[in-house]
N, CA, C and O atoms as CSV, one atom per row, in Angstrom:
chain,resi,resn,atom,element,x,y,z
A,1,UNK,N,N,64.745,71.645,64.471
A,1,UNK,CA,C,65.353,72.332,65.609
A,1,UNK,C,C,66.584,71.557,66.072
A,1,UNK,O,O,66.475,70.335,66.171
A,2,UNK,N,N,67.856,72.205,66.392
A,2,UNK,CA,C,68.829,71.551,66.803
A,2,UNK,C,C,68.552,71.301,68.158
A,2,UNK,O,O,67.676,71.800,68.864
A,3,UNK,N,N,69.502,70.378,68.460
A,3,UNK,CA,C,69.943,69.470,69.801
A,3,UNK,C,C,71.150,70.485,70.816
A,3,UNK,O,O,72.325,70.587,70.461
A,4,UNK,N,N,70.686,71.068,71.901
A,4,UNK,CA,C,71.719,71.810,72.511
A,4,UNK,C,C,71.940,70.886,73.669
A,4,UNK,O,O,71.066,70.181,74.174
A,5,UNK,N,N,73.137,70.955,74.024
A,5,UNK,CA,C,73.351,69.730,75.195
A,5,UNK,C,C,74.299,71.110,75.967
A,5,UNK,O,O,75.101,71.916,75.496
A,6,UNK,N,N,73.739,70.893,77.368
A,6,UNK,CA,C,74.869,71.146,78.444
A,6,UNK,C,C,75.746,70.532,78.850
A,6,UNK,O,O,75.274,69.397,78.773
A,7,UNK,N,N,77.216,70.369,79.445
A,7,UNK,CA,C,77.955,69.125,79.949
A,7,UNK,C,C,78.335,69.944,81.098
A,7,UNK,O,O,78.702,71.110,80.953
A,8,UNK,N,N,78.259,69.381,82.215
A,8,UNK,CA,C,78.574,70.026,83.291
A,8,UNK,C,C,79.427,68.694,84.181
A,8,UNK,O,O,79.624,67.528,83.838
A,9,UNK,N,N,79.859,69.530,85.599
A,9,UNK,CA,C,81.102,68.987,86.699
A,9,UNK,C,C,79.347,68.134,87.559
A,9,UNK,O,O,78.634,68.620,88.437
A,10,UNK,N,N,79.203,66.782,86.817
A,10,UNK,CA,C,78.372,66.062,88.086
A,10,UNK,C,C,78.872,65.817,89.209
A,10,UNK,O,O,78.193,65.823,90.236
A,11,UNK,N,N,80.044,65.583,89.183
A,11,UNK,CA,C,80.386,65.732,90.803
A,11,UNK,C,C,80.306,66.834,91.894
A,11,UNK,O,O,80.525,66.591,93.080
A,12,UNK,N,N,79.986,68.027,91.428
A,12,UNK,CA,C,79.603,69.302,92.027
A,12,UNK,C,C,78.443,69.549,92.445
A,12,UNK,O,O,77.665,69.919,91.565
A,13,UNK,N,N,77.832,69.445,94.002
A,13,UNK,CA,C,76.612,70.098,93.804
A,13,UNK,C,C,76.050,71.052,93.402
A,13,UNK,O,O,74.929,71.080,92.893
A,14,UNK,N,N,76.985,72.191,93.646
A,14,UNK,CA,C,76.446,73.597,93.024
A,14,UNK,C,C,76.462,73.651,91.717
A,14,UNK,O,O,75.797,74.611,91.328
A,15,UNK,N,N,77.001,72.949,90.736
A,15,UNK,CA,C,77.328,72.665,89.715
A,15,UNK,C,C,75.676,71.781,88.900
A,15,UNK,O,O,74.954,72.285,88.040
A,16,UNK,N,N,75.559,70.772,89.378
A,16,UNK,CA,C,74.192,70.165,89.409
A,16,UNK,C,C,73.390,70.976,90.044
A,16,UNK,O,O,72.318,70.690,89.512
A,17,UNK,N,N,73.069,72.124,91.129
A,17,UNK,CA,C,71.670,72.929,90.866
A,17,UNK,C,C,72.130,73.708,89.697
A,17,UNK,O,O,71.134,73.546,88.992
A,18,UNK,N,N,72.651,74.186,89.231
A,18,UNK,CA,C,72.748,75.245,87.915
A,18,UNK,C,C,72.362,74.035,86.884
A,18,UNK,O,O,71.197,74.047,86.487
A,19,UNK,N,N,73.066,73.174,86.491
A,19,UNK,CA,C,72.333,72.377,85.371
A,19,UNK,C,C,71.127,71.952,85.567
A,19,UNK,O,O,70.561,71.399,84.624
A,20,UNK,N,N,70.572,72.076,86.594
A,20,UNK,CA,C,68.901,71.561,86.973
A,20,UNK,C,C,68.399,72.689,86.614
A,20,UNK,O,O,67.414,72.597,85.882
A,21,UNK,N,N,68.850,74.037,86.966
A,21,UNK,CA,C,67.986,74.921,86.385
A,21,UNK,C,C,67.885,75.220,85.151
A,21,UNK,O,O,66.800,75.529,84.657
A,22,UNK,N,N,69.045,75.171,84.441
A,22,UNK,CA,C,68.888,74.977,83.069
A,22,UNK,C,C,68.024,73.931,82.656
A,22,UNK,O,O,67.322,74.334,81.729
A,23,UNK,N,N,67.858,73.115,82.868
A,23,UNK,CA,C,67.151,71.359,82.765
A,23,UNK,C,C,65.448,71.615,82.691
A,23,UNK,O,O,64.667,70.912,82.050
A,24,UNK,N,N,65.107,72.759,83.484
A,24,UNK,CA,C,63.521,72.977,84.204
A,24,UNK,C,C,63.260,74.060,83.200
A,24,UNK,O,O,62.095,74.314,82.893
A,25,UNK,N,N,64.540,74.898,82.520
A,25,UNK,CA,C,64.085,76.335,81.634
A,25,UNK,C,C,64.036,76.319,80.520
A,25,UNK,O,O,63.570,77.248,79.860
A,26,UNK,N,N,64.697,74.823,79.840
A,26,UNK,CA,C,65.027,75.212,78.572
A,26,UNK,C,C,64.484,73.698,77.949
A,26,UNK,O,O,63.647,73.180,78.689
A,27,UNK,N,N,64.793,72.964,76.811
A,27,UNK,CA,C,64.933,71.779,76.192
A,27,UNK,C,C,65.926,71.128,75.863
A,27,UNK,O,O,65.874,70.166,75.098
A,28,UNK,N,N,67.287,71.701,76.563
A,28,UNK,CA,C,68.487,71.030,76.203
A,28,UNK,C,C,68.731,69.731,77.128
A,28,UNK,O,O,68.249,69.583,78.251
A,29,UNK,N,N,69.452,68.941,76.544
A,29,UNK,CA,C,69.658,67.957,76.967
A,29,UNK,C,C,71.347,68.426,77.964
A,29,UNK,O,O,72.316,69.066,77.557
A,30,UNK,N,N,71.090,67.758,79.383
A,30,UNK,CA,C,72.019,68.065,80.108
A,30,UNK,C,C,72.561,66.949,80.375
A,30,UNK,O,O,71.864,65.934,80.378
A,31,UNK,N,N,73.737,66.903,80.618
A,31,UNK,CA,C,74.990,65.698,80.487
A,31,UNK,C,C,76.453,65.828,81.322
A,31,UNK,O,O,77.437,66.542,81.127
A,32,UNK,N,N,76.203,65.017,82.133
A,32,UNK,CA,C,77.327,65.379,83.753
A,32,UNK,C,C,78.703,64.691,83.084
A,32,UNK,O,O,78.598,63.764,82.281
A,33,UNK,N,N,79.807,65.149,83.429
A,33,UNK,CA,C,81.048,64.724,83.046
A,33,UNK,C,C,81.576,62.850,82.733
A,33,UNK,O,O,82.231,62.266,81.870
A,34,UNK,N,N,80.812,62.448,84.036
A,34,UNK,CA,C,80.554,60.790,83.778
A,34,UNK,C,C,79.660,60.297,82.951
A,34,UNK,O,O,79.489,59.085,83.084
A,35,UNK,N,N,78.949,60.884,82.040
A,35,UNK,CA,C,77.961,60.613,81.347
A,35,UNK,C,C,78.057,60.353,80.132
A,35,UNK,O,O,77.206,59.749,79.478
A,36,UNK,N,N,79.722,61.042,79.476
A,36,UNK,CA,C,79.531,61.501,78.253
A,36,UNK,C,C,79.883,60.266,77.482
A,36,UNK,O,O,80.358,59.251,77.991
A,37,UNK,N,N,79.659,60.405,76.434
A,37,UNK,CA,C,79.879,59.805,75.214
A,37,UNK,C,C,81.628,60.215,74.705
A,37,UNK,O,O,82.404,61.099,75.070
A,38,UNK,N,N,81.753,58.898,73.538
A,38,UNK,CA,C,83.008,59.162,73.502
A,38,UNK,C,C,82.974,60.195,72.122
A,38,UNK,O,O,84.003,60.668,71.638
A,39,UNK,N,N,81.558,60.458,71.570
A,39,UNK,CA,C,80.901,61.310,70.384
A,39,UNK,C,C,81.152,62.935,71.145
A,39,UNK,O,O,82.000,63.771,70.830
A,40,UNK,N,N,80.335,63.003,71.987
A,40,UNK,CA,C,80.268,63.902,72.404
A,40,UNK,C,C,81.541,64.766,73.055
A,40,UNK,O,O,81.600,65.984,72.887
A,41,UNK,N,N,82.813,63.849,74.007
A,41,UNK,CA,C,84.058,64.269,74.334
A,41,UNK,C,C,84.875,64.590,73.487
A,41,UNK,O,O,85.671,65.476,73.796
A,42,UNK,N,N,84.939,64.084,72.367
A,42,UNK,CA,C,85.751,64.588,70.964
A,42,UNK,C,C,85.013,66.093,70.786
A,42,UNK,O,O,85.752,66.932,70.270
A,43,UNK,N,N,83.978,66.442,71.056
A,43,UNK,CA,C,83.442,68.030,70.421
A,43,UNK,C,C,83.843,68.711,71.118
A,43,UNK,O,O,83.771,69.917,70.881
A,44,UNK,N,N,84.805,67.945,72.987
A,44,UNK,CA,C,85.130,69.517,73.862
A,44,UNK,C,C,86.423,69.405,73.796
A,44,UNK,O,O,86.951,68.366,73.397
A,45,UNK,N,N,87.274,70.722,74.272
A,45,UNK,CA,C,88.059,70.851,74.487
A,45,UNK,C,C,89.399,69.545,75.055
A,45,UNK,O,O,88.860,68.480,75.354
A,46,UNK,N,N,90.267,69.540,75.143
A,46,UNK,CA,C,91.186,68.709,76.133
A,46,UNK,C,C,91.010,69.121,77.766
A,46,UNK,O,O,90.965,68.288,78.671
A,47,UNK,N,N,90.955,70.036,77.879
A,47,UNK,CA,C,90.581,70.689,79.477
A,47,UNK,C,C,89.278,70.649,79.765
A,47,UNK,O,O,88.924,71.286,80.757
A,48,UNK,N,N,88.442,70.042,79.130
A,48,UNK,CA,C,86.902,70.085,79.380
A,48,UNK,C,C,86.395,70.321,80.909
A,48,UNK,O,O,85.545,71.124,81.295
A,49,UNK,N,N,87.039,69.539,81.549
A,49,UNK,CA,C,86.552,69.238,83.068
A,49,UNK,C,C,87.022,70.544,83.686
A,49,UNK,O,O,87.186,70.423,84.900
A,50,UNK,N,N,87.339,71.986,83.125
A,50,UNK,CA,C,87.723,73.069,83.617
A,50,UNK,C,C,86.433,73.519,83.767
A,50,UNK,O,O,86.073,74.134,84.770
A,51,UNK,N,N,85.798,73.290,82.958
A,51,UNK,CA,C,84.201,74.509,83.017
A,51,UNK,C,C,83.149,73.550,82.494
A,51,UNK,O,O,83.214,72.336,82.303
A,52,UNK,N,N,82.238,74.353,82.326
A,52,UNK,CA,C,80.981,73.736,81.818
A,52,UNK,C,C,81.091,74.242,80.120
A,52,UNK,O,O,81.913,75.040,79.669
A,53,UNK,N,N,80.148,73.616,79.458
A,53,UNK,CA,C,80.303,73.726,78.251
A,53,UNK,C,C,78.826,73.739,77.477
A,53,UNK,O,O,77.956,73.198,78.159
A,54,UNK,N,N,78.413,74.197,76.317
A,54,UNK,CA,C,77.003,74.490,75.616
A,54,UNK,C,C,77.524,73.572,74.570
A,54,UNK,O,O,78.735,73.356,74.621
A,55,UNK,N,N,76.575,72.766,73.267
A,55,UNK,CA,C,77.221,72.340,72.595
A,55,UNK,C,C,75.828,72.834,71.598
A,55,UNK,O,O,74.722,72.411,71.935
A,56,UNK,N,N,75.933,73.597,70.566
A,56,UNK,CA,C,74.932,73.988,69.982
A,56,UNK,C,C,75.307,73.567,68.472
A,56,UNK,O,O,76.243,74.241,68.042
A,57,UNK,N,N,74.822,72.649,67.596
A,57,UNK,CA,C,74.825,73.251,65.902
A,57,UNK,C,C,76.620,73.052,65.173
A,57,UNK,O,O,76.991,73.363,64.042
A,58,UNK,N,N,77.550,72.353,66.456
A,58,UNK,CA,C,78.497,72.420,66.017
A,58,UNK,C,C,79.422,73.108,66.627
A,58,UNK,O,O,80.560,72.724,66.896
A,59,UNK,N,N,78.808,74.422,66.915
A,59,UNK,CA,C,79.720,75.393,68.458
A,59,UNK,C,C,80.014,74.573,69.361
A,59,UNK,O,O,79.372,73.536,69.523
A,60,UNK,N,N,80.781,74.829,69.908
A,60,UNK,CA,C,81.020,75.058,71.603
A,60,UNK,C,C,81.494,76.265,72.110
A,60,UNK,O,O,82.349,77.019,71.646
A,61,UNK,N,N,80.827,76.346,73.119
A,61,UNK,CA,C,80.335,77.785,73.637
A,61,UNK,C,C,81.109,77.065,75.499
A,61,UNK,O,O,80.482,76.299,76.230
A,62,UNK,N,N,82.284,77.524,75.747
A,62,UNK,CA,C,83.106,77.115,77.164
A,62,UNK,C,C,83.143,78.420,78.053
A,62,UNK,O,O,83.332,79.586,77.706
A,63,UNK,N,N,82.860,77.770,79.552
A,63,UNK,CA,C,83.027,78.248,80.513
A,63,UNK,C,C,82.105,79.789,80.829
A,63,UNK,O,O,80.949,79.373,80.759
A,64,UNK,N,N,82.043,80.770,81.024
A,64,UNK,CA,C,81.588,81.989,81.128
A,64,UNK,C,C,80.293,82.209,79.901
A,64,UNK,O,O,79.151,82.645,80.044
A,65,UNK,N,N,80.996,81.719,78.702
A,65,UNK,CA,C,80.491,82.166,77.831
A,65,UNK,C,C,79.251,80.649,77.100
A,65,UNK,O,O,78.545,80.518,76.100
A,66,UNK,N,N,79.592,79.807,78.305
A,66,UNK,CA,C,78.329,78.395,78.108
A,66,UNK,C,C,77.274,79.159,78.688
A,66,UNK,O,O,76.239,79.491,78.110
A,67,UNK,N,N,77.584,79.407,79.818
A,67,UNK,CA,C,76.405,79.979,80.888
A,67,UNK,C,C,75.440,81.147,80.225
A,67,UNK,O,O,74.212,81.184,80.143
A,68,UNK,N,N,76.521,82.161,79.745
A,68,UNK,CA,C,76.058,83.222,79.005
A,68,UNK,C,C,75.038,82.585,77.887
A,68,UNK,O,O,73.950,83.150,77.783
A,69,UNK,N,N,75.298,81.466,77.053
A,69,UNK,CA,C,74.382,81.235,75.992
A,69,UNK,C,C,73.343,80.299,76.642
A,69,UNK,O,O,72.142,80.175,76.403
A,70,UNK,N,N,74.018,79.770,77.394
A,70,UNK,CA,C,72.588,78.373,77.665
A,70,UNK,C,C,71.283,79.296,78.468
A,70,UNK,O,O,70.138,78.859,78.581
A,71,UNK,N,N,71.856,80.967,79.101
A,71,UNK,CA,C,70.588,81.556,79.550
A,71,UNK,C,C,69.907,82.057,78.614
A,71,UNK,O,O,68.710,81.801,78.477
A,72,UNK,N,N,70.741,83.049,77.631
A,72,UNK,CA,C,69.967,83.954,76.576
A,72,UNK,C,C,68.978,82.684,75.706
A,72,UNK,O,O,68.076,83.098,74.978
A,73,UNK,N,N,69.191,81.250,75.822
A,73,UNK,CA,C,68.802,80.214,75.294
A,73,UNK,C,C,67.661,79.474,75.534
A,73,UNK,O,O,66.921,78.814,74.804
A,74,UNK,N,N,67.686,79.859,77.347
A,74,UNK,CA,C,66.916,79.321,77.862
A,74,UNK,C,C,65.185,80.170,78.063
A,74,UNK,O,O,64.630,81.025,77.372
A,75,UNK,N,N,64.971,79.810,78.690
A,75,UNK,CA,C,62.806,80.392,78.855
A,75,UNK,C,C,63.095,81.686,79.541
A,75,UNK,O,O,62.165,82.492,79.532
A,76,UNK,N,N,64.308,82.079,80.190
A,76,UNK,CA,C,64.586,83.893,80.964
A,76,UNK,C,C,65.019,84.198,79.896
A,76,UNK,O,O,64.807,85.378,79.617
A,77,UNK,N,N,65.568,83.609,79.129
A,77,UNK,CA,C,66.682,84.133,77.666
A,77,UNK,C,C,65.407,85.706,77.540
A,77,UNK,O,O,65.761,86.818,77.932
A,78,UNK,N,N,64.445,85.528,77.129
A,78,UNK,CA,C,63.577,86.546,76.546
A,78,UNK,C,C,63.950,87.967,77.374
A,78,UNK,O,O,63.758,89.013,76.753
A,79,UNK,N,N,64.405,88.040,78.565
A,79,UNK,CA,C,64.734,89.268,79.293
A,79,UNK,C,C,66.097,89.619,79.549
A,79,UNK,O,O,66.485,90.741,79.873
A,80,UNK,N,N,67.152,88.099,79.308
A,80,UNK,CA,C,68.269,88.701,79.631
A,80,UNK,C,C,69.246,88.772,78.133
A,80,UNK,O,O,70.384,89.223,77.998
A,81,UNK,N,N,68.271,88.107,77.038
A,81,UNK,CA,C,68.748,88.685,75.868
A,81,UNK,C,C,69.212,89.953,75.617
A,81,UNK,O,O,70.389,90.308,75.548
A,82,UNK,N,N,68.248,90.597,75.488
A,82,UNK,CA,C,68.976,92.220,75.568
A,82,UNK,C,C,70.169,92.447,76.453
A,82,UNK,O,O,71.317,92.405,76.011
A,83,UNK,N,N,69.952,92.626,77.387
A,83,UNK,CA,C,70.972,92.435,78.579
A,83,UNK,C,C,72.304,92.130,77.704
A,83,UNK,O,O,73.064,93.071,77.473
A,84,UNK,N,N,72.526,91.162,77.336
A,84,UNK,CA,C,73.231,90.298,77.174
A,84,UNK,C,C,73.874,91.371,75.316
A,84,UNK,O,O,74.909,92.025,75.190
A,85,UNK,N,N,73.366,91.257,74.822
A,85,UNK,CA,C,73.280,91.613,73.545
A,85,UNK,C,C,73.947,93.390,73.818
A,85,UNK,O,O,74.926,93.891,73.265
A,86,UNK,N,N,73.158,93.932,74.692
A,86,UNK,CA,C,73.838,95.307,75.037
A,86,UNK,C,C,75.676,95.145,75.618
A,86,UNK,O,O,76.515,95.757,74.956
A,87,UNK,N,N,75.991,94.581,76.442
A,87,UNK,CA,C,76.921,94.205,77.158
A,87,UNK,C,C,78.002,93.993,76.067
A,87,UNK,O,O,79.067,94.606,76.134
A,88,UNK,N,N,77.684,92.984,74.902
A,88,UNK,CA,C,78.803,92.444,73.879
A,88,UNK,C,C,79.359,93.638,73.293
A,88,UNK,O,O,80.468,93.596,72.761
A,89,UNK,N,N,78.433,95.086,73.366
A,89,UNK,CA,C,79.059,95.858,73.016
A,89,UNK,C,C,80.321,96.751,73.123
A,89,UNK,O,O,80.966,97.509,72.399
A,90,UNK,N,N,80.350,96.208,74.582
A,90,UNK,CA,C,81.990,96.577,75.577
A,90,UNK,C,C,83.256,95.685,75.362
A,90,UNK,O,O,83.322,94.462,75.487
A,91,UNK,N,N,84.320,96.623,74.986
A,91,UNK,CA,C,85.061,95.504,74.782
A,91,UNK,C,C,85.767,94.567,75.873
A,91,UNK,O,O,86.230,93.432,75.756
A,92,UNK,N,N,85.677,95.597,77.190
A,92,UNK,CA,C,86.213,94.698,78.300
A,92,UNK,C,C,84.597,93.422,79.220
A,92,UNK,O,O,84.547,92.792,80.275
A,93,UNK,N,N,83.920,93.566,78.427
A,93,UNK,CA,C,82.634,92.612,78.935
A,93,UNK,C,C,83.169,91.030,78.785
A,93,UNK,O,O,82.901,90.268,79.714
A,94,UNK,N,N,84.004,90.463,77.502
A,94,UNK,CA,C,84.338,89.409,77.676
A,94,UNK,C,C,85.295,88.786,78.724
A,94,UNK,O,O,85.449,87.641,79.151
A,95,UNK,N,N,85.630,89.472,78.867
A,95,UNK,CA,C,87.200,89.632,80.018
A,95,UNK,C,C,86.400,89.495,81.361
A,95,UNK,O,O,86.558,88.800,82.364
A,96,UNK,N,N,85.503,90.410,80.988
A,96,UNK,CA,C,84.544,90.312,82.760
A,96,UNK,C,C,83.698,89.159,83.032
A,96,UNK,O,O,83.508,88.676,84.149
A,97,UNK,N,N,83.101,88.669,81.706
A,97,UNK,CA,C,82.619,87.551,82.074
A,97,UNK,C,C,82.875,86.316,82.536
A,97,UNK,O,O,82.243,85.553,83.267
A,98,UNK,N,N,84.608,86.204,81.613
A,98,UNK,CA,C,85.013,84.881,82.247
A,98,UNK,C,C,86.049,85.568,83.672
A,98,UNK,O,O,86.518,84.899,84.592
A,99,UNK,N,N,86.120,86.326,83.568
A,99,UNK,CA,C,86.899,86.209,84.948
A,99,UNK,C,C,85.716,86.241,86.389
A,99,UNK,O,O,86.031,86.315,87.577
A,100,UNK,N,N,84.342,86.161,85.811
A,100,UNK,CA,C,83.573,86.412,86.901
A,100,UNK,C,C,83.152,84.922,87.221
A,100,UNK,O,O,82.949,84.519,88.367
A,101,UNK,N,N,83.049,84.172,86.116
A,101,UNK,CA,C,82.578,82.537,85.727
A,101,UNK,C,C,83.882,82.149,86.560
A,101,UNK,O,O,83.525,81.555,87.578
A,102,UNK,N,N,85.435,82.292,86.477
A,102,UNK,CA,C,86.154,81.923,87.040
A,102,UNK,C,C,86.195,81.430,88.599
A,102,UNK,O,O,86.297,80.412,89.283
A,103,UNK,N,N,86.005,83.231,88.719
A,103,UNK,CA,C,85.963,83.412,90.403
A,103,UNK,C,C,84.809,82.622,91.361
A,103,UNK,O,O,84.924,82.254,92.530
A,104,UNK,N,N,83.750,82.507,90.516
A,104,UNK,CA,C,82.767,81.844,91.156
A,104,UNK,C,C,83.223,80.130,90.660
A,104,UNK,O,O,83.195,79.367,91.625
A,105,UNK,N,N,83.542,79.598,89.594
A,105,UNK,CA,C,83.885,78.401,89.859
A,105,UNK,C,C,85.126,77.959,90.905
A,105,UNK,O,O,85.181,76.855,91.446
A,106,UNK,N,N,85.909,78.815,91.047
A,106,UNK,CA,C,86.873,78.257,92.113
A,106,UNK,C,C,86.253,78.631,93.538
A,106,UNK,O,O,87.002,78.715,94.511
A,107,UNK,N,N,85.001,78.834,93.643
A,107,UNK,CA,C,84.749,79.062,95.100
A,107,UNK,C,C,83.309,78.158,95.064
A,107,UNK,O,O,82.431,78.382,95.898
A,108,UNK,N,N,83.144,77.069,93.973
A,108,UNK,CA,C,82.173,75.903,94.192
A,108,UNK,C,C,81.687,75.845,95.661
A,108,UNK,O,O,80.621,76.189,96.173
A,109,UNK,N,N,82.865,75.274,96.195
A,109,UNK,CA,C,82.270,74.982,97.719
A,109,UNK,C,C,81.768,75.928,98.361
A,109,UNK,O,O,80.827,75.650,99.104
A,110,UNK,N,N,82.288,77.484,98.269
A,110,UNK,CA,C,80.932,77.828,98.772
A,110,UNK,C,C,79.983,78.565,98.699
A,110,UNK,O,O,79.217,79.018,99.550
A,111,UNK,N,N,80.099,78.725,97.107
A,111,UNK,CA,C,78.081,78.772,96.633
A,111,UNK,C,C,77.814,77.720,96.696
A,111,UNK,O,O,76.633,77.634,96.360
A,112,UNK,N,N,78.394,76.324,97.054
A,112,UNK,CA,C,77.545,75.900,96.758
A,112,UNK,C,C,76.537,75.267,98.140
A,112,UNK,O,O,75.704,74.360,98.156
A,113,UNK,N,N,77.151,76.396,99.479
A,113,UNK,CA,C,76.418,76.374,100.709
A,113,UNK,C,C,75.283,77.172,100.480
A,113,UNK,O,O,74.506,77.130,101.434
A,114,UNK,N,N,74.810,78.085,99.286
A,114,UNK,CA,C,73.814,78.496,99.196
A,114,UNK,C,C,72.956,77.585,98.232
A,114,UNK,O,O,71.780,77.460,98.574
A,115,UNK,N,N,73.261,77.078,97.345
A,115,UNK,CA,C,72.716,76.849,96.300
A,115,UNK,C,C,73.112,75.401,95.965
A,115,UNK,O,O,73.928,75.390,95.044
A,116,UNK,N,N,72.768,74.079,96.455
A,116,UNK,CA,C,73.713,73.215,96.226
A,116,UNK,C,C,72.194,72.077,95.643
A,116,UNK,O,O,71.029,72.290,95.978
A,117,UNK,N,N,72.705,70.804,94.649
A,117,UNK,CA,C,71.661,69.895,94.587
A,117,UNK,C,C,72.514,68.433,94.957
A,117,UNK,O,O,73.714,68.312,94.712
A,118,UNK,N,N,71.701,67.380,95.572
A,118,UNK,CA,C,73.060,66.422,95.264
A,118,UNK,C,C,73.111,66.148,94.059
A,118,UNK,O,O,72.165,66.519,93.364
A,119,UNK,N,N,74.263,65.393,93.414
A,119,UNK,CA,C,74.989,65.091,92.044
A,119,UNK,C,C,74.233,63.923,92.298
A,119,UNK,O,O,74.011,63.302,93.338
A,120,UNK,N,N,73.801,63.720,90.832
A,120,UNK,CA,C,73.416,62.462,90.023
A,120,UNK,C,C,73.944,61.213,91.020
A,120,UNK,O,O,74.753,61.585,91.869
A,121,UNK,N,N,73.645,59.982,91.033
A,121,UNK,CA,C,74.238,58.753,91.189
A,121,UNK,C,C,74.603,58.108,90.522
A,121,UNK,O,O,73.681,57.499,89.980
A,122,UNK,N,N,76.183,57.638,89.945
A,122,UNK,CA,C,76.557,57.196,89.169
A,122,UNK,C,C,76.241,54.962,88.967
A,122,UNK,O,O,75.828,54.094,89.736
A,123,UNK,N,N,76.661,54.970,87.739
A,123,UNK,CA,C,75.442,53.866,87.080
A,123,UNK,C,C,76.445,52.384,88.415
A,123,UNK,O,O,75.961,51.312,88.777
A,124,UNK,N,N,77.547,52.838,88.709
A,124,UNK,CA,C,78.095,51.695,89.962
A,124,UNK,C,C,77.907,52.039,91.002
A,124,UNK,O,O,78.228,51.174,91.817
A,125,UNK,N,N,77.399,53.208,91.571
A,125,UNK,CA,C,77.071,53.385,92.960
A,125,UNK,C,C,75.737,53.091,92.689
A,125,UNK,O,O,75.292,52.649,93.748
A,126,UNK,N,N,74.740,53.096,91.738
A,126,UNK,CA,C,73.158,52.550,92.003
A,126,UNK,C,C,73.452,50.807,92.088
A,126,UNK,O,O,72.545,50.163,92.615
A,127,UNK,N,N,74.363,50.228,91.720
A,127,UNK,CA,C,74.165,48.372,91.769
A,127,UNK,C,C,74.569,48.186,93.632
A,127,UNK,O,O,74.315,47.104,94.160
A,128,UNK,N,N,75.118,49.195,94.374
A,128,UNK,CA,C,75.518,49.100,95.534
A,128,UNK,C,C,74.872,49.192,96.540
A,128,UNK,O,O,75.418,49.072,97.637
């Protein structure tokens, strides 16, 4: 079985409850922007820190379309597969997805008054 890793904005709370929920649904290994490896930063993009990212088998799967796989991936995957699988059939669905992933990442702050976790503690703020 392959190794799927999430990389997400640890400095975001709303950002860290979504990778926690992924974290509780699935078996991927999740990995906050300060975390990474210099293995692992070579597999993303140059703009990485724009979105979140899936890293599956060699893919990378960015922004709209991480989220989209790390669910159909995850333990709901079984119900929103279809979902998901019906939808690809539109051609304006990709367009909708990331412009919807967009709109909600530039308004972090405030989902993330609904939905927020604190971010990780990084390995120099725990010696403090």
């Amino acid at each position: 079985m392959s190794q799927v890793t999430l990389v997400y904005d640890d400095d975001c709370g709303f950002c860290t409850w979504w990778a926690d929920f992924f974290e509780r649904r699935s078996d991927f290994r999740v990995v906050g922007f300060a975390e990474l490896t210099d293995e692992t930063r070579e597999r993303l993009p140059d703009d990485y820190e724009e979105c979140s990212h899936l890293l599956v088998d060699g893919e990378v799967y960015s922004c709209g379309e991480s989220l989209e796989q790390a669910l159909v991936r995850s333990d709901v995957g079984a119900e929103a597969g279809p979902v998901v699988r019906f939808l690809r059939n539109f051609e304006d669905y990709e367009r909708f997805r990331e412009s919807a992933y967009r709109a909600v990442a530039d308004n972090r702050d405030l989902f993330g008054k609904v939905v927020s976790k604190a971010p990780p503690a990084r390995n120099d703020e725990r010696r403090e």
